[in-house]
C-alpha positions as CSV (number, residue, x, y, z in Angstrom):
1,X,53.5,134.6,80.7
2,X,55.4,131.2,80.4
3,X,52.2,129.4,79.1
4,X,51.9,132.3,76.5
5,X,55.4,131.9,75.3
6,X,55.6,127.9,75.2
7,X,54.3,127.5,71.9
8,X,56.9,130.3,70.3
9,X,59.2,128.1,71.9
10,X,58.6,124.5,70.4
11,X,59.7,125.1,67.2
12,X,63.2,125.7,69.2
13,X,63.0,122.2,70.1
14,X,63.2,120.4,66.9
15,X,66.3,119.9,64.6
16,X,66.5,122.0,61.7
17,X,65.4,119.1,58.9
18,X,62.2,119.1,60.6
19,X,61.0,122.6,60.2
20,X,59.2,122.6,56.7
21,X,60.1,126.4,56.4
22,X,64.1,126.1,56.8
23,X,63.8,123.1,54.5
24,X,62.5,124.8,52.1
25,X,64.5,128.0,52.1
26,X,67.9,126.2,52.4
27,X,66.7,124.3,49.3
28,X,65.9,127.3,47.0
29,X,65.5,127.0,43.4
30,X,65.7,122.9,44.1
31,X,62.8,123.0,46.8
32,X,59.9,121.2,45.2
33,X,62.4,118.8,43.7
34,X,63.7,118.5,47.4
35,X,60.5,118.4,49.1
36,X,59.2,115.5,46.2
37,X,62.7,113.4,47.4
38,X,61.7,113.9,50.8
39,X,58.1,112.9,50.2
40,X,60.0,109.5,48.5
41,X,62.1,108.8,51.6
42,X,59.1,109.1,54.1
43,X,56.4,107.2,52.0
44,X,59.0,105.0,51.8
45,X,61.5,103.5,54.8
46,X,62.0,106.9,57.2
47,X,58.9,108.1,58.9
48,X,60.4,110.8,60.6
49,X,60.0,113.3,58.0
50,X,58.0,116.3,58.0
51,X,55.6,115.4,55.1
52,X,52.1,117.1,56.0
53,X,53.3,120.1,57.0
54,X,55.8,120.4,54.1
55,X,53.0,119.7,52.3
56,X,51.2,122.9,53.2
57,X,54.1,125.4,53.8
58,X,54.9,124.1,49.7
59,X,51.3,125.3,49.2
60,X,51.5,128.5,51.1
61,X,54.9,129.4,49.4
62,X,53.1,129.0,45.8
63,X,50.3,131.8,47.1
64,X,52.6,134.1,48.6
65,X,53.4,137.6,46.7
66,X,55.6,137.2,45.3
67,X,55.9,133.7,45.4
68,X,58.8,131.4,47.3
69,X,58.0,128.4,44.8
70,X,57.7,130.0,41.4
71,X,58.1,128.6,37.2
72,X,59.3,131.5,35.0
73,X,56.6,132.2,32.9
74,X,53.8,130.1,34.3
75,X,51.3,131.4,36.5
76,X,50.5,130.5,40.5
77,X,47.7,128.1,39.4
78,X,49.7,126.6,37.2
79,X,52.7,126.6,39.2
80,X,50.1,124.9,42.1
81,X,49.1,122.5,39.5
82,X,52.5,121.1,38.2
83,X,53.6,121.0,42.0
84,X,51.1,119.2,42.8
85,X,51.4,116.1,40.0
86,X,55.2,116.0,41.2
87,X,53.9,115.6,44.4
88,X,51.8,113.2,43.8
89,X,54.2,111.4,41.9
90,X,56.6,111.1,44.5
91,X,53.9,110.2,46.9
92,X,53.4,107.1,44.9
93,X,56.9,106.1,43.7
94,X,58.0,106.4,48.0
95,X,54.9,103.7,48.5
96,X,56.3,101.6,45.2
97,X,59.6,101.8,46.6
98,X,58.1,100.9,50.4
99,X,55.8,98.0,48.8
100,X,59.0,96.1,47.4
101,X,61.2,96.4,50.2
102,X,58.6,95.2,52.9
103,X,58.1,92.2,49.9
104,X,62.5,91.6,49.4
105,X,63.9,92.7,53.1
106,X,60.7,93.4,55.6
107,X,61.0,90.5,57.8
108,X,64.7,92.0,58.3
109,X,63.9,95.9,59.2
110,X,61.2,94.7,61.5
111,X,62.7,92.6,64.4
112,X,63.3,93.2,68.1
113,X,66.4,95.2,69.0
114,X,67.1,97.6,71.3
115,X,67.9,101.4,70.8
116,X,66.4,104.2,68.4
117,X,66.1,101.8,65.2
118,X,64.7,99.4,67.7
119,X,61.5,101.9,68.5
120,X,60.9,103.5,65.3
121,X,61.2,100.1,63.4
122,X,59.6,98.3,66.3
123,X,57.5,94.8,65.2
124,X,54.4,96.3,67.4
125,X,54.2,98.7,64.1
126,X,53.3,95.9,62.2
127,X,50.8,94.3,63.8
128,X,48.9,97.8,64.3
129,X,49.1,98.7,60.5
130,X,48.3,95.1,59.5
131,X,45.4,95.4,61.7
132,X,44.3,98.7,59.9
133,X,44.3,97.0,56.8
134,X,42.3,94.1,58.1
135,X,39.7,96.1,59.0
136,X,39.2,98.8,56.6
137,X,40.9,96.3,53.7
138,X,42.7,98.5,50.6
139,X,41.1,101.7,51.9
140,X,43.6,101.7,54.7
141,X,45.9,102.6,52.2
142,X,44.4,106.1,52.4
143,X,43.4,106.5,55.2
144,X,47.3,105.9,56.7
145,X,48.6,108.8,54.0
146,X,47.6,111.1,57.2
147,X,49.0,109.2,60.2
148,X,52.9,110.0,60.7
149,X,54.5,106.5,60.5
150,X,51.6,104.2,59.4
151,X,51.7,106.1,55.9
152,X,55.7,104.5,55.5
153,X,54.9,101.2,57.8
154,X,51.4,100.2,55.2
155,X,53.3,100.0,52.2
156,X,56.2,97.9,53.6
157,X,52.9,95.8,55.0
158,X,51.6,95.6,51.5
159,X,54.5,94.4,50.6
160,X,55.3,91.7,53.9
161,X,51.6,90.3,52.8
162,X,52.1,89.8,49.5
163,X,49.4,92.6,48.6
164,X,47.9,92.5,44.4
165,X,50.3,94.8,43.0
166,X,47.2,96.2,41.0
167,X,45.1,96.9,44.0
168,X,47.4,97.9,46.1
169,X,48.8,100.6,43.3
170,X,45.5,101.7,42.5
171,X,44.4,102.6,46.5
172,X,48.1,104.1,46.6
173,X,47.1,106.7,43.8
174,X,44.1,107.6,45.3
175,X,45.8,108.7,48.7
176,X,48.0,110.4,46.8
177,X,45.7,112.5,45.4
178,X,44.0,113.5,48.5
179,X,46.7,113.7,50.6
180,X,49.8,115.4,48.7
181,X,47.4,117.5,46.3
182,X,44.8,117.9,48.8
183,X,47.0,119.4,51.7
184,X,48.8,121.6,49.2
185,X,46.0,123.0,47.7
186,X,44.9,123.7,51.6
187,X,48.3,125.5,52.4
188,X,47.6,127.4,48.8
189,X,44.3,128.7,49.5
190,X,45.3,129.7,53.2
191,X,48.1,131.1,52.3
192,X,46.4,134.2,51.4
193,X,45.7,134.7,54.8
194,X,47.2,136.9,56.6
195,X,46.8,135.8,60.2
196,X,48.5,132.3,58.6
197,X,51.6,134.8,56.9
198,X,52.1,136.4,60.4
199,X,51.6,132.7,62.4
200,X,53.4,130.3,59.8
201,X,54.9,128.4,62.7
202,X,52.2,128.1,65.1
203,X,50.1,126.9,61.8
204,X,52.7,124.4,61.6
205,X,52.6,123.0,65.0
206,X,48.8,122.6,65.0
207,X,49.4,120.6,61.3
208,X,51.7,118.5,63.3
209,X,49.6,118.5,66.3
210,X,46.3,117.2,64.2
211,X,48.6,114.8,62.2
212,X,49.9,113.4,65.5
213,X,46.3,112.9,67.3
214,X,45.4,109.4,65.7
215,X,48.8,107.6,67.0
216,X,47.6,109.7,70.6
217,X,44.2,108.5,70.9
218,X,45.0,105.2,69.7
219,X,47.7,104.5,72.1
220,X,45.2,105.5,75.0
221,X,42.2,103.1,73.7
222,X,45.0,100.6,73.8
223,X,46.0,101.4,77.0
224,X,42.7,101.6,78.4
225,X,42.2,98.0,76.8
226,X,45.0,96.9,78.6
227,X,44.0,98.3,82.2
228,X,40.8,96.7,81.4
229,X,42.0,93.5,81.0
230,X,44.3,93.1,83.8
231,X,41.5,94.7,86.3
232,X,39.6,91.7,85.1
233,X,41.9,89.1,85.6
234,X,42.2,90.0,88.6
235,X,39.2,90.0,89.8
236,X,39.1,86.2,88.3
C-alpha cells in the first residue's frame, strides 16, 4: 500500500515553483509569457527550473477542451504554433544571455565555495560540460537542451571558451527547435489522451525522471571509473 501511494506523494515534496501545473495556473492569462521568462532564466544562469516538463504541460494545456492556453480568435494549431516560436525564442535569447555572461563574469560564478551556490555552481560542472563539448564539438549544444543543468552550464561554457558567436548561435537555434517546439508539440499531441488528463502528475514525474537519467548514469560511470582506478593503484 505504501509503495502504491509513494509516487502520489512526490509531487508533495517539491516547492510550489517547481510544479509546471501550479505555475501555470497561478500565471493565467500571462502563462506562456511566464513560462517563455522562465525558459530565459534557466537556459540562462538558474538551472533549477522546471523547463521540460513545463514544456509539455504548456503543450497539453493548448490540447485541452477547452483550452488552459488559448488566443481569442485563433485556433489550437495556431495557438500551438505561435507558442511554440515564443518558445523557441526564449530558448535562444536565455542561451545568448548565458553565452555573454560565461564570456564577461564566468570565471567569477564558477569557483569553490561552500554551501548551496557552492554545489549548483560547482567548477566540476565545467569541466563535465566542457568535456561534452570536446567530444561531440557544436552538436553538444543540442544534445545538452535535454540534460537539467548542462543545458544553462554549455552556454556560459560557450562563452568561458570564447565559442564563434556564429556557430555557436546557429547549433543554439537548432536545439531550440527540437527541444522547446519538439517537447511541446509532444505534450500537445498527448494531451488528447485521456489516461495523460487523469495522470497529469505522474506524467510529470516520469518527464522529470527521463530528464534526470543522463546526470544518473553519468555520475555512476564516473564513479565506477573512480573505484576502478583506486582498485588499481592499489594493487600497484
Amino acid at each position: 500500500m505504501t509503495v502504491t501511494l509513494l509516487p502520489l506523494l512526490v509531487p508533495l515534496l517539491l516547492p510550489d515553483w517547481m510544479d509546471p501545473e501550479y505555475v501555470i495556473h497561478a500565471l493565467g492569462n500571462w502563462a506562456l509569457w511566464g513560462v517563455a521568462l522562465i525558459l530565459i532564466v534557466e537556459c540562462s544562469i538558474f538551472p533549477i527550473l522546471p523547463g521540460d516538463s513545463l514544456l509539455f504541460t504548456v503543450g497539453m494545456f493548448i490540447a485541452m477542451d477547452p483550452p488552459s492556453i488559448a488566443f481569442a480568435g485563433l485556433s489550437q494549431p495556431m495557438v500551438l504554433l505561435v507558442s511554440c516560436v515564443i518558445l523557441m525564442i526564449a530558448a535562444v535569447l536565455g542561451n545568448v544571455i548565458g553565452y555573454f555572461v560565461g564570456k564577461w563574469i564566468g570565471p567569477a560564478i564558477f569557483r569553490p565555495r561552500e554551501g548551496f551556490w557552492g554545489r549548483v555552481f560547482d567548477p566540476k560542472r565545467v569541466e563535465q560540460t566542457h568535456e561534452l563539448m570536446e567530444r561531440y564539438g557544436p552538436r553538444a549544444l543540442v544534445l545538452a537542451r535535454f540534460v537539467p543543468f548542462a543545458r544553462t552550464f554549455i552556454t556560459l561554457i560557450a562563452g568561458i571558451g570564447q565559442m564563434s558567436f556564429r556557430r555557436f548561435i546557429t547549433w543554439s537555434g537548432v536545439g531550440a527547435v527540437i527541444w522547446a517546439a519538439g517537447i511541446t508539440v509532444l505534450g500537445y499531441f498527448m494531451g488528447n489522451l485521456p489516461f495523460i488528463h487523469t495522470n497529469l502528475e505522474m506524467v510529470l514525474i516520469v518527464i522529470v525522471l527521463i530528464s534526470v537519467l543522463p546526470m544518473v548514469v553519468e555520475y555512476l560511470r564516473e564513479r565506477r571509473k573512480l573505484k576502478a582506478e583506486a582498485g588499481q593503484t592499489a594493487s600497484e
